[in-house]
C-alpha positions as CSV (number, residue, x, y, z in Angstrom):
1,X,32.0,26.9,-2.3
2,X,28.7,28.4,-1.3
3,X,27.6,25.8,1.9
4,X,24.1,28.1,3.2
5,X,22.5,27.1,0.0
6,X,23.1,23.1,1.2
7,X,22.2,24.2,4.5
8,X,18.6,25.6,2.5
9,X,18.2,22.6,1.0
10,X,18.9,20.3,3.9
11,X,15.9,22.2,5.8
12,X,13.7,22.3,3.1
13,X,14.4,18.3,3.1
14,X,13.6,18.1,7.2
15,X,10.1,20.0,6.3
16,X,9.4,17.5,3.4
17,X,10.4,14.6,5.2
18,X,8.7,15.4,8.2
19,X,5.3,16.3,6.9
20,X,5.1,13.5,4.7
21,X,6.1,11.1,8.1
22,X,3.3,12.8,9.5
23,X,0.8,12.1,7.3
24,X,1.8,8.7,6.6
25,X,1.0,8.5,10.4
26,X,-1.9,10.0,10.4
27,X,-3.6,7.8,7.5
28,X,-2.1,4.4,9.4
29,X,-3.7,5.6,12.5
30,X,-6.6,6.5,11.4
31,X,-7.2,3.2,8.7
32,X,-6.1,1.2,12.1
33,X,-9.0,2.9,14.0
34,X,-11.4,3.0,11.9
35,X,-11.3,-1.2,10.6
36,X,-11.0,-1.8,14.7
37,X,-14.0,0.0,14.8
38,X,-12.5,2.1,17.8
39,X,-12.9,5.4,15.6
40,X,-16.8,7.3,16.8
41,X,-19.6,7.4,14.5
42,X,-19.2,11.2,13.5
43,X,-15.3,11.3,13.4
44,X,-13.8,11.5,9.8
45,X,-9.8,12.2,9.0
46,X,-9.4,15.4,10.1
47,X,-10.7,14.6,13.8
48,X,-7.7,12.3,13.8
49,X,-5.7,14.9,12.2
50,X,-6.3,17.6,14.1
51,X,-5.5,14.8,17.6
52,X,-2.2,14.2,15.6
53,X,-1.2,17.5,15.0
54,X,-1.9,18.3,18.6
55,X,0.8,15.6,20.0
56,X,3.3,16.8,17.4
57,X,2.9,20.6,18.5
58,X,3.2,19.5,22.3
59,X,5.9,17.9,21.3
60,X,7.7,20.2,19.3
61,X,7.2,22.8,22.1
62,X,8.0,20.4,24.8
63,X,12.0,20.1,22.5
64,X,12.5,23.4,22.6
65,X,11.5,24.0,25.8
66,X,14.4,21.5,27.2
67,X,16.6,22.3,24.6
């Protein structure tokens, strides 16, 4: 039985699932801004992105930093 290609698979699967999470964030939070009228004038989706993307890097480095 060959188990590093499952083990390609199953990280492939963690990438997938994790940038599709993130972008399924990314358009709530922004949708939930922008009818709240919290969002400013000149901001469009990828201000919120690029906030978004921010947190998850901090957090990301933050994991394996106390791992």
């Amino acid at each position: 039985m060959n188990f590093e290609q499952y083990k390609q698979v199953e990280k492939l699967g963690k990438v997938v699932g994790y940038t599709v999470a993130y972008f399924i964030f990314t358009t709530a939070l922004f949708f939930l801004l922008y009818f709240s009228k919290k969002l400013p004038g000149n901001w469009n989706y990828l201000n919120v992105m690029a906030i978004t993307s921010l947190v998850a890097l901090t957090g990301q480095i933050l994991y394996r930093l106390l791992k």
